[in-house]
C-alpha positions as CSV (number, residue, x, y, z in Angstrom):
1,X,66.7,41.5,-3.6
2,X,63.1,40.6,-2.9
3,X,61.1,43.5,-0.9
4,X,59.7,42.7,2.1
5,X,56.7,45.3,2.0
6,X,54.6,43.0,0.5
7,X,54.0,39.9,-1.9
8,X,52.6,40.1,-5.4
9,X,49.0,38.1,-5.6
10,X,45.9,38.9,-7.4
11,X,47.7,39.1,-10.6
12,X,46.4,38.0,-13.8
13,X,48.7,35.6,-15.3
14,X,50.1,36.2,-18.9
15,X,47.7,36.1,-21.8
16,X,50.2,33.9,-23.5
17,X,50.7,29.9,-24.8
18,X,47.6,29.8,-26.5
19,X,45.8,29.2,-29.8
20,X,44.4,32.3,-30.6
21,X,42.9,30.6,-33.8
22,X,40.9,27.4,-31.8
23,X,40.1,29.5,-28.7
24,X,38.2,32.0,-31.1
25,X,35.0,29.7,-31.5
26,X,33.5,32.2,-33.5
27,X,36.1,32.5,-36.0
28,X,36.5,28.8,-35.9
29,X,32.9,28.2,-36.7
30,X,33.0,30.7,-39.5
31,X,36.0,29.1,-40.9
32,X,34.3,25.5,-40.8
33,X,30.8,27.3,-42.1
34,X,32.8,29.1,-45.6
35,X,35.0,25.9,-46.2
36,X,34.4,22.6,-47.5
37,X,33.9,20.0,-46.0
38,X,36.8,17.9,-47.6
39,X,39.4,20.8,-46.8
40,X,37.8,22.1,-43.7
41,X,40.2,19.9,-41.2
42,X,43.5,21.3,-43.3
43,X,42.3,24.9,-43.1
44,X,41.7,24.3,-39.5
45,X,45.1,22.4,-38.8
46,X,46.8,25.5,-40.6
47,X,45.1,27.8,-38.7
48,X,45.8,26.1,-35.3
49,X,49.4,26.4,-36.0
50,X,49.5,30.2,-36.9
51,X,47.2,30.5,-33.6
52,X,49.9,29.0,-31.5
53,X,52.3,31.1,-32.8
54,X,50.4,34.0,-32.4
55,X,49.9,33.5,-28.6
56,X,53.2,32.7,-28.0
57,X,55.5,34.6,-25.9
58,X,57.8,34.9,-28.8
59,X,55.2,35.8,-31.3
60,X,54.1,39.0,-28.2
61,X,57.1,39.7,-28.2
62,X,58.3,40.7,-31.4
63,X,55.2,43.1,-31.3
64,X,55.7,44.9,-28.2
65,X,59.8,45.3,-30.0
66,X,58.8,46.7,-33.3
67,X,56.4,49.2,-31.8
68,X,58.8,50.3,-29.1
69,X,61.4,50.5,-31.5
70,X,59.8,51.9,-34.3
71,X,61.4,52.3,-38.6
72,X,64.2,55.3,-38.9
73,X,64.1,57.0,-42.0
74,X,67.9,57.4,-43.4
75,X,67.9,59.4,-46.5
76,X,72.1,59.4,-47.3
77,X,74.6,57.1,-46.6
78,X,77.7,57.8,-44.4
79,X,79.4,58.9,-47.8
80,X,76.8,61.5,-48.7
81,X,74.7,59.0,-51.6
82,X,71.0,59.3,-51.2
83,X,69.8,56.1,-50.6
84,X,66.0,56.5,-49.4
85,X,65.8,53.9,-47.0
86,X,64.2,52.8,-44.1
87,X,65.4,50.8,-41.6
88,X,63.0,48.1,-39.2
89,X,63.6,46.4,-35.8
90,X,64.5,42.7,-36.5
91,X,61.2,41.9,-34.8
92,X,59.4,43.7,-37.5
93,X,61.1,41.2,-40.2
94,X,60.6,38.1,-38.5
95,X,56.5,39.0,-38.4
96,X,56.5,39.4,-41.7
97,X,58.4,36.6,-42.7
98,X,56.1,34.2,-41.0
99,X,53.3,35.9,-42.6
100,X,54.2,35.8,-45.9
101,X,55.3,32.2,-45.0
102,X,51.9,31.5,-44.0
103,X,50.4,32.8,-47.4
104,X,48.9,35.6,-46.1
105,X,49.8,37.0,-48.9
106,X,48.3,34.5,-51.2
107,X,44.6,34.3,-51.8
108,X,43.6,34.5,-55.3
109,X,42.6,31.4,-57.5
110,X,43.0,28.9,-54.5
111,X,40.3,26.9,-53.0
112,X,38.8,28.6,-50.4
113,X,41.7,31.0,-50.5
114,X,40.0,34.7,-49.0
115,X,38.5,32.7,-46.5
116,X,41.7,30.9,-45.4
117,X,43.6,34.2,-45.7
118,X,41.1,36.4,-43.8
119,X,40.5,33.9,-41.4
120,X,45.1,33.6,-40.9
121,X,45.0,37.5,-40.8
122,X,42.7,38.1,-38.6
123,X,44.4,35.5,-36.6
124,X,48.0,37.3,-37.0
125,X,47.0,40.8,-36.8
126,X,46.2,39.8,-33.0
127,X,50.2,39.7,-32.6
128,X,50.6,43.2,-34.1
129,X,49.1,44.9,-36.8
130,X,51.2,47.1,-38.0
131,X,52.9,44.8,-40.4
132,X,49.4,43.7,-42.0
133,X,49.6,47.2,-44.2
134,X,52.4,45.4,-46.6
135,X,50.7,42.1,-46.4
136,X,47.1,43.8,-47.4
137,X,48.6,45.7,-49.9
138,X,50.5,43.0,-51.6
139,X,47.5,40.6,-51.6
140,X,44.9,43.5,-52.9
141,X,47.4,44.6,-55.8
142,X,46.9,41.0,-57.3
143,X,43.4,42.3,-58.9
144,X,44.7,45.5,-60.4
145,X,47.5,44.1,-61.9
146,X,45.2,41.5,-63.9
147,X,44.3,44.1,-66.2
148,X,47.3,43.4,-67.8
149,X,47.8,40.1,-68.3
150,X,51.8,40.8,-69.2
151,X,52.0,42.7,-65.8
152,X,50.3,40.2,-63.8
153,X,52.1,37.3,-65.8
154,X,55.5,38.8,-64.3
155,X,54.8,39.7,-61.0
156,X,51.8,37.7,-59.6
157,X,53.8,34.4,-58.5
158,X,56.5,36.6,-56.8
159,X,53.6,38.6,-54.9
160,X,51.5,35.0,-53.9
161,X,54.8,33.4,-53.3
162,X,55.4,32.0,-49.1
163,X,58.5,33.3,-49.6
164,X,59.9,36.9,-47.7
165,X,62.5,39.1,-48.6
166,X,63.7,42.4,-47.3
167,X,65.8,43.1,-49.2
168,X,66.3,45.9,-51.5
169,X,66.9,44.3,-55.1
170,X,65.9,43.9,-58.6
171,X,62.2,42.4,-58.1
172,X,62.8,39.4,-60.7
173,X,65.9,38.2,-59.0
174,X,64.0,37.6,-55.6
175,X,61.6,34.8,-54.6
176,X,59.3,37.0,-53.6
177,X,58.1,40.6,-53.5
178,X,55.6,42.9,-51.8
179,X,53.4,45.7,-53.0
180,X,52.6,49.2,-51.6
181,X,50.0,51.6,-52.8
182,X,50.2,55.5,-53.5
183,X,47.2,57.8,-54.2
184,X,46.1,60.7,-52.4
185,X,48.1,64.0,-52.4
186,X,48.4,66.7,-50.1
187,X,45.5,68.8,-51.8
188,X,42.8,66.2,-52.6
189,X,43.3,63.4,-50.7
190,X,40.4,60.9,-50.8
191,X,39.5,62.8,-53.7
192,X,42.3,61.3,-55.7
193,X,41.0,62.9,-59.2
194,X,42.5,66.1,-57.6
195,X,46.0,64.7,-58.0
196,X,48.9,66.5,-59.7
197,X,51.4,64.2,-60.5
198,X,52.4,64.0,-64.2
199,X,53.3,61.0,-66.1
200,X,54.9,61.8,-69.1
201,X,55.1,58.8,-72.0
202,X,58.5,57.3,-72.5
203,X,59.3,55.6,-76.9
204,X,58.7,52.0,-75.3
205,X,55.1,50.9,-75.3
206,X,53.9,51.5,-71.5
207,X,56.6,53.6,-69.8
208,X,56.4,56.5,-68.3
209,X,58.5,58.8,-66.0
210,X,56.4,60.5,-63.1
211,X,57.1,64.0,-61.4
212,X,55.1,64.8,-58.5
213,X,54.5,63.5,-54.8
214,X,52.4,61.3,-52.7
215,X,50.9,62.2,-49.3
216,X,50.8,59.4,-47.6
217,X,52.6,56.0,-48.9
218,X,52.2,53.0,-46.4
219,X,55.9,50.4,-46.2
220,X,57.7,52.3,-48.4
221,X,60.7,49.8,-48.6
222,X,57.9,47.6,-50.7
223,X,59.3,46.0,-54.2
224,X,56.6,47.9,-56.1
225,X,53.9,50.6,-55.8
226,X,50.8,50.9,-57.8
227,X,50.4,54.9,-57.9
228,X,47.5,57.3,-59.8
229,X,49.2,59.9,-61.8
230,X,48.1,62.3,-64.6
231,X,48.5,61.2,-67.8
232,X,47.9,62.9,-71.4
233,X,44.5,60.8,-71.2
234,X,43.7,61.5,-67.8
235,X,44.1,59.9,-64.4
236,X,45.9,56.4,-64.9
237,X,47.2,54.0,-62.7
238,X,50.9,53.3,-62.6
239,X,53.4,50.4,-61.1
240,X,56.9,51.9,-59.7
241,X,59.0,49.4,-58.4
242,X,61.9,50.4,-56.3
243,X,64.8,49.1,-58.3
244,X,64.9,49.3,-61.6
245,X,65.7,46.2,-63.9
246,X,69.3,47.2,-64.4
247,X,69.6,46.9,-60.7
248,X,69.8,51.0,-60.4
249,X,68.1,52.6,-57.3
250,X,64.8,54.1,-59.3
251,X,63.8,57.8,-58.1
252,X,62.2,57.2,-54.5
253,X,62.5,60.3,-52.7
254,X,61.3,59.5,-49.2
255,X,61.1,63.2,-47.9
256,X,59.7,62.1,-43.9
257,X,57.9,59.4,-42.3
258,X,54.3,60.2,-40.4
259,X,54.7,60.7,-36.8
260,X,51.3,58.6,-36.1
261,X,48.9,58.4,-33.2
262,X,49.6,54.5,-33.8
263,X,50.7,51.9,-36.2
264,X,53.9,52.9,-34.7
265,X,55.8,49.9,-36.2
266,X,54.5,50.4,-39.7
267,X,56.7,53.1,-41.8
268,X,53.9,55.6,-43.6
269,X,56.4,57.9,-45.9
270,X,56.0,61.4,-47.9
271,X,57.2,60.3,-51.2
272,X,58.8,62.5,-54.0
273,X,59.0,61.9,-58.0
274,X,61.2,63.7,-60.5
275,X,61.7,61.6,-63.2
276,X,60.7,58.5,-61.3
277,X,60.2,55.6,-64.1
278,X,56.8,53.3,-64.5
279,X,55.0,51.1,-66.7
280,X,51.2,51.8,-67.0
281,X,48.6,49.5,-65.5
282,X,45.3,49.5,-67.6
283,X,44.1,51.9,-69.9
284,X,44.9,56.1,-69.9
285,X,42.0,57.9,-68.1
286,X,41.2,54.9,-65.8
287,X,43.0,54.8,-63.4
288,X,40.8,54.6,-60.7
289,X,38.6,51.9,-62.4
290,X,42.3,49.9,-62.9
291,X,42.9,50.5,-58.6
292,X,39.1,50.0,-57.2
293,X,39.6,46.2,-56.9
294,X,42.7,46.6,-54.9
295,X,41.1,49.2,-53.3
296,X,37.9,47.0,-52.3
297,X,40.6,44.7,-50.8
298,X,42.5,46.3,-48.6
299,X,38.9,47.8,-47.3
300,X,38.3,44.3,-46.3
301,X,40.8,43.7,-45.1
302,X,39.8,47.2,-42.6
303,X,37.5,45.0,-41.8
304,X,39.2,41.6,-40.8
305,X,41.8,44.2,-39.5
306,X,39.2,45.5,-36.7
307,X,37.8,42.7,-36.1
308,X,41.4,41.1,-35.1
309,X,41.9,44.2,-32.9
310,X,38.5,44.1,-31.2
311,X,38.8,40.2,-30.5
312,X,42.5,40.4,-29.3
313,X,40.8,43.3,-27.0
314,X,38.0,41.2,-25.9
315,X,40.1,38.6,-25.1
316,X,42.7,39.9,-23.0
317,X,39.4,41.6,-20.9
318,X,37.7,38.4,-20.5
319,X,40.8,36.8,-19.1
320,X,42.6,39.9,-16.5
321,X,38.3,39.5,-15.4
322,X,38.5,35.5,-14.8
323,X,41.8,35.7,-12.9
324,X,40.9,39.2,-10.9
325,X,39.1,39.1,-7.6
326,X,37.4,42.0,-6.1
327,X,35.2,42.8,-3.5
328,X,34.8,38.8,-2.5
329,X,34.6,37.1,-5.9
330,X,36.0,37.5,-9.4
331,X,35.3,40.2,-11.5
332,X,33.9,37.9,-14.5
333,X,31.4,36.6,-11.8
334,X,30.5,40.4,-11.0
335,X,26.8,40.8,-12.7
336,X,27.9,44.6,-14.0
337,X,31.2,43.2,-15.3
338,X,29.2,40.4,-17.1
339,X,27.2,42.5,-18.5
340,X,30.1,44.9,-20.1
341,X,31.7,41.4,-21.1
342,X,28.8,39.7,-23.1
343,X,28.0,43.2,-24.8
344,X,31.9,43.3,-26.2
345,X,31.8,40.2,-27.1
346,X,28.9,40.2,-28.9
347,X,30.5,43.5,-31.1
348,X,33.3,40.8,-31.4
349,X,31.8,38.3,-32.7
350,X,29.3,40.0,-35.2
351,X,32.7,41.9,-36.7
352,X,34.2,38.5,-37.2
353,X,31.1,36.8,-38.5
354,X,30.8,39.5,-41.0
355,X,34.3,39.6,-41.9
356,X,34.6,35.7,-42.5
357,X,31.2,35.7,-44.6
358,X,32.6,38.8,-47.2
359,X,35.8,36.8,-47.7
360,X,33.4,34.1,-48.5
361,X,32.0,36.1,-51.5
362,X,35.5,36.6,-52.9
363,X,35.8,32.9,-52.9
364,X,32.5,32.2,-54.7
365,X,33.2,34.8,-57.3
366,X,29.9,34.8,-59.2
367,X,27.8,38.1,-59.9
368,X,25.4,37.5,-57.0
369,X,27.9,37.3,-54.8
370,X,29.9,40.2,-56.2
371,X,26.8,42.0,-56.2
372,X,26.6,41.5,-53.0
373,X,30.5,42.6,-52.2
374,X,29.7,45.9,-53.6
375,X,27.4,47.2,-51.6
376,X,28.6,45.0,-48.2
377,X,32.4,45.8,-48.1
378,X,31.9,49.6,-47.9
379,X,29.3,49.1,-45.6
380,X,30.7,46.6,-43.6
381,X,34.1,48.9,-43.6
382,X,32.0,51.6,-42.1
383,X,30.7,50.1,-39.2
384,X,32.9,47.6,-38.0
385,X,35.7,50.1,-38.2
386,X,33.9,52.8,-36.2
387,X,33.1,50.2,-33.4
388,X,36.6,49.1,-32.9
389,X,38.1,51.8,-30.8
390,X,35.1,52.0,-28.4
391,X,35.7,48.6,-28.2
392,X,39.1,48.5,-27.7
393,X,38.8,51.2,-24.9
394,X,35.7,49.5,-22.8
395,X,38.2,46.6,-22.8
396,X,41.3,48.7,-21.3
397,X,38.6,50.0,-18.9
398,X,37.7,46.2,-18.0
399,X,41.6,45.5,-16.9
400,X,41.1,49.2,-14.5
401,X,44.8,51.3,-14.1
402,X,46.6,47.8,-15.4
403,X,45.1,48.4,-18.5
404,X,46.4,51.7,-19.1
405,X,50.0,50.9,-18.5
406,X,52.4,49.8,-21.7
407,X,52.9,46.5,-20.7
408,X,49.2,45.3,-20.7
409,X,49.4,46.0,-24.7
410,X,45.9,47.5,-24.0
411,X,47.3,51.5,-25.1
412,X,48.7,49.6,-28.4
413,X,45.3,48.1,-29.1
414,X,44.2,51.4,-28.2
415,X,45.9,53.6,-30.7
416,X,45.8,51.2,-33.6
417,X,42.2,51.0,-33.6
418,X,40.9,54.3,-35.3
419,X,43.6,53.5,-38.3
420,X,40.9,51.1,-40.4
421,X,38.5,53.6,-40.1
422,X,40.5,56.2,-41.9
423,X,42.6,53.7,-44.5
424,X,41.4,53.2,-47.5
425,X,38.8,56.2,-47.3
426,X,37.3,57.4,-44.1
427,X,33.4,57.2,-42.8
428,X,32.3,59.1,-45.5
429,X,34.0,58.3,-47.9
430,X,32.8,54.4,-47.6
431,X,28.8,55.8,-46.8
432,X,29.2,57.7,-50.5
433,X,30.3,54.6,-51.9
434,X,27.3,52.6,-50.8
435,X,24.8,55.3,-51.7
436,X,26.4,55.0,-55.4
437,X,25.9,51.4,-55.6
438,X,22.6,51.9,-54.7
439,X,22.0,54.3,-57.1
440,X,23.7,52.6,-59.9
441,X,23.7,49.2,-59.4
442,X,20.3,47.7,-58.4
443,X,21.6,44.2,-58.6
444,X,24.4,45.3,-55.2
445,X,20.8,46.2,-53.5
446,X,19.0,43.3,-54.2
447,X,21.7,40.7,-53.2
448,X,22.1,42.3,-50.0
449,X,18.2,42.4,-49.7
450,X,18.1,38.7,-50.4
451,X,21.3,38.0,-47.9
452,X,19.7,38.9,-44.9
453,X,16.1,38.0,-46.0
454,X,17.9,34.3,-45.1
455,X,17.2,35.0,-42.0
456,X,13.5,36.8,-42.1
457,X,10.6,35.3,-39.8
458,X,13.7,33.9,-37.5
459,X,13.4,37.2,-34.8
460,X,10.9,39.3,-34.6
461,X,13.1,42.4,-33.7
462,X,15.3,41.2,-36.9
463,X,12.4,41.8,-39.0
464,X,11.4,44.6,-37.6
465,X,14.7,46.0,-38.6
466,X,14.8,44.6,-42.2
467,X,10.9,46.3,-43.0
468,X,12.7,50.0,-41.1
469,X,15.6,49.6,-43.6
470,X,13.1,49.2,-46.2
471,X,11.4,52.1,-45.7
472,X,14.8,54.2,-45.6
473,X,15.5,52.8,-48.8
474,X,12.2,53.7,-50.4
475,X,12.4,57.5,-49.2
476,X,15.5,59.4,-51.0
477,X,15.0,62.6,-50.2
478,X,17.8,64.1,-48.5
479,X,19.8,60.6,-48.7
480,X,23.3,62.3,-48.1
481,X,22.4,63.8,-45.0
482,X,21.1,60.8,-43.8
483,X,23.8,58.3,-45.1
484,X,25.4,57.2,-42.4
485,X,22.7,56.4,-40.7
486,X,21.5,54.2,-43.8
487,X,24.9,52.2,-43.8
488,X,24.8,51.7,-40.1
489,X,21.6,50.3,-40.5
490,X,22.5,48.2,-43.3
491,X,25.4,46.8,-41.5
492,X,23.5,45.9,-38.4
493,X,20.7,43.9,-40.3
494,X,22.9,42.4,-42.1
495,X,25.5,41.2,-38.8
496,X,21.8,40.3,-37.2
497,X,20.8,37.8,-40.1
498,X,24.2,36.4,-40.2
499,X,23.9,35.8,-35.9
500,X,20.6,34.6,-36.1
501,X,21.4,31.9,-38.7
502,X,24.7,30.9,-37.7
503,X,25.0,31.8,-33.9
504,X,24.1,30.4,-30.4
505,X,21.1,31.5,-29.3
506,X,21.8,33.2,-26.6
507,X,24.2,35.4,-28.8
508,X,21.8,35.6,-31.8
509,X,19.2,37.2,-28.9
510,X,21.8,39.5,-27.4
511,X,22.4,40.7,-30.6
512,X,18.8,41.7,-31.9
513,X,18.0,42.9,-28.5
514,X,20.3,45.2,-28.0
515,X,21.1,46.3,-31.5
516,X,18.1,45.6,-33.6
517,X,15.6,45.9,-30.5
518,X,16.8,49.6,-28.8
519,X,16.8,47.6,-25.6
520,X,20.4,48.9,-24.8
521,X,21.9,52.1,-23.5
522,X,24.5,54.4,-25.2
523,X,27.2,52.8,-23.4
524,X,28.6,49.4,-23.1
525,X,27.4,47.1,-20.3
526,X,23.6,48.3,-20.5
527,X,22.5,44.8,-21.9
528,X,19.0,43.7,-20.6
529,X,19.8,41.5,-17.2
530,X,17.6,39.1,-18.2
531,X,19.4,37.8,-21.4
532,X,21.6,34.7,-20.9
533,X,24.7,37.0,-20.6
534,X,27.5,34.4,-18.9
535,X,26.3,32.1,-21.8
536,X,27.9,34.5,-23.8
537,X,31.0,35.5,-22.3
538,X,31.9,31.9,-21.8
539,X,31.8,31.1,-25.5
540,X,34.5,34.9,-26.2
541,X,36.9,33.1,-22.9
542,X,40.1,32.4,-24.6
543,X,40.5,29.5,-22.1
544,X,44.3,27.6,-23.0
């Protein structure tokens, strides 16, 4: 029975029923920027499609169910029989399945591929993100696995296949498989040369058996796991897969799963070896020179993976704002609420325009552009993951006490958006890593150098900031101390050139103003007033 106290009005309607891929001009733009021109309208049509499931009802759906009803861990059977398993809402299975069916899983040697792929994940993530862990992983492991070509020769087509399978079965005999990583331990963590596990060598050429443990390993019901152990010749990178090729259960001890702040629907496991058999992946004692490729993936993937979060964030604020009125008028037409608006979109749209851009470099594959890579992902992984969850919570403020309610999806956003920052090594770990490419690899330095001196003589605040980064780079005393600084730096010259060059003005000028320029406050919303700031809230509307 209706109540008669009142009438509901003043209600923003659903975010839902829209393409989440053409309503994201600046992801659209990057997409037709990075491909050809003869491909660009396919990449575009295939995008469109994942963006209309993405903002369907349906597509919401299945991620508000396989976060409320999160993996259970059942270690036995009803008869007493360990099994190690984990068990997933059906919702969590049918987002993964249209991933993998949508080759987000598959990157590597097609045209355009990381582009494509980065573009279609950052697209999908916006329906939940949790299930992104198996599909980075899988796509990242494709790299480490070339260092055998036997290895890679057997389980690369069932890894880039558009094909899903849940099931728990002998990895050949399925049409397609997906990959999970383990490498820190409880006592080293990011430092991974601390680890403790012992591989032991088997008669056959490559085998091993492992005995030891693994902190933290991410969709443990995965086909295989590429895992750093101790060898006789040192640290060494290993592949476990989960049932043996006799079709025995190999050992998988999955001891708990993480109660996490978020990433509620992804299943992160304390994992246990004892006698657990692998093959080796590379060469003894190089293990983490076998991994780092896989490892530079997934941290893009941090990367695409914040920037999804952030512009799913963004959106939603921009549209409770344009359906909302308050005191006389709608709050998007509020100057105040414009103003906290155009400055997240702008953080939007300079993650995603850096995000597109480094999967560009994967595609072009020479050494300028890996050069480049090197010394951009880490950097790039820094930054863009430290502004997602103040982004994600001045948008949750944007939608007031609605925001902070389940049902908004705002909290989800929320809680998922410190995880990038932390995967695949945290702050510091990623500053480190650009300080060592600078240090050892001058060519990473000067690609990035000529990367955003594209864009020099374009804005005099952009310039200004290239000739400061400059003289950072030329003083070296005390660099540690001051690394994160550097890298933040770094990362916001380099998302200014890419603006300025590729952006609408108005953007472009928000950008170096308020990030390049110091014209901006500590908070969000403290944009100059006299920048063209509905201009640039207009272009983040999702409007469907």
């Amino acid at each position: 029975m209706a109540a008669s106290t009142h009438t509901v009005t003043n209600q923003a309607p659903p975010l839902v029923g829209y393409d989440v891929f053409t309503a994201d001009r600046a992801l659209a733009e990057a997409v037709e920027r990075h491909v050809p021109a003869e491909s660009a309208a396919v990449a575009a049509a295939e995008l469109s499609a994942l963006g209309r499931t993405a903002g369907s009802a349906e597509a919401q759906e299945w991620g508000a169910l396989a976060n409320e009803y999160p993996p259970r861990l059942r270690t036995h059977d009803r008869y007493g029989n360990r099994i190690d398993e984990v068990e997933f809402h059906p919702a969590w299975h049918r987002l993964l399945g249209h991933a993998v069916r949508a080759g987000l899983t598959d990157a590597w040697g097609r045209p355009s591929g990381h582009v494509r792929r980065a573009a279609g994940f950052l697209v999908w993530t916006q329906a939940e993100a949790g299930h992104g862990c198996p599909l980075s992983m899988t796509h990242a492991a494709v790299p480490a696995l070339r260092t055998d070509p036997e290895l890679a020769a057997e389980w690369e087509p069932r890894l880039t296949a558009h094909t899903y399978d849940g099931t728990l079965a002998v990895p050949a005999s399925k049409p397609g498989n997906l990959f999970g990583m383990g490498m820190t331990e409880k006592q080293g963590g990011s430092d991974v040369r601390a680890n403790t596990t012992a591989a032991t060598p088997l008669a056959a050429a490559g085998e091993y058996v492992l005995t030891g443990h693994k902190w933290f390993c991410s969709a443990p019901m995965s086909d295989g796991f590429l895992v750093l152990a101790q060898a006789p010749g040192g640290l060494t990178c290993f592949l476990v897969p989960r049932v043996l090729p006799d079709g025995g259960r190999n050992v998988f001890r999955l001891q708990r799963l993480k109660d996490k702040l978020g990433n509620r629907s992804n299943a992160s496991a304390e994992v246990e070896f004892e006698g657990t058999w692998a093959r080796r992946v590379g060469e003894e004692g190089r293990g983490v020179r076998t991994i780092i490729e896989m490892v530079a993936a997934t941290r893009l993937d941090c990367v695409i993976g914040s920037a999804a979060l952030m512009r799913q964030a963004v959106a939603r604020a921009i549209h409770h704002t344009a359906h909302r009125g308050a005191f006389g008028g709608l709050l998007i037409d509020k100057p105040l609420m414009r103003n906290v608006l155009a400055d997240l979109a702008l953080e939007s749209e300079a993650a995603t325009a850096l995000g597109i851009r480094l999967a560009a470099a994967y595609d072009a594959g020479t050494e300028a552009e890996r050069a480049f890579a090197r010394i951009a992902v880490p950097a790039a992984k820094y930054w863009v993951t430290k502004r997602c969850a103040p982004t994600a919570a001045e948008a949750l403020e944007c939608l007031g006490g609605n925001g902070y309610v389940e049902e908004s999806g705002m909290p989800r956003l929320l809680r998922e958006a410190p995880l990038n920052s932390i995967w695949e090594g945290s702050g510091n770990v990623q500053a480190l890593d650009v300080l060592r490419a600078l240090q050892r690899e001058p060519a990473a330095l000067n690609a990035f150098l000529q990367e955003v001196g594209l864009a020099r003589g374009a804005d005099h605040r952009l310039d200004g900031a290239i000739k400061g980064l400059l003289t950072e780079l030329a003083d070296l005393d005390g660099i540690e101390a001051r690394a994160r600084r550097l890298v933040e730096r770094m990362a916001l010259v380099l998302q200014g050139s890419l603006l300025v060059r590729y952006a609408p003005p108005e953007v472009a000028d928000a950008f170096c103003a308020s990030r390049l320029g110091g014209d901006r406050g500590a908070a969000f919303g403290t944009l100059p007033h006299t920048l063209a700031l509905r201009a640039v809230v207009e272009r983040a509307r999702p409007v469907h």
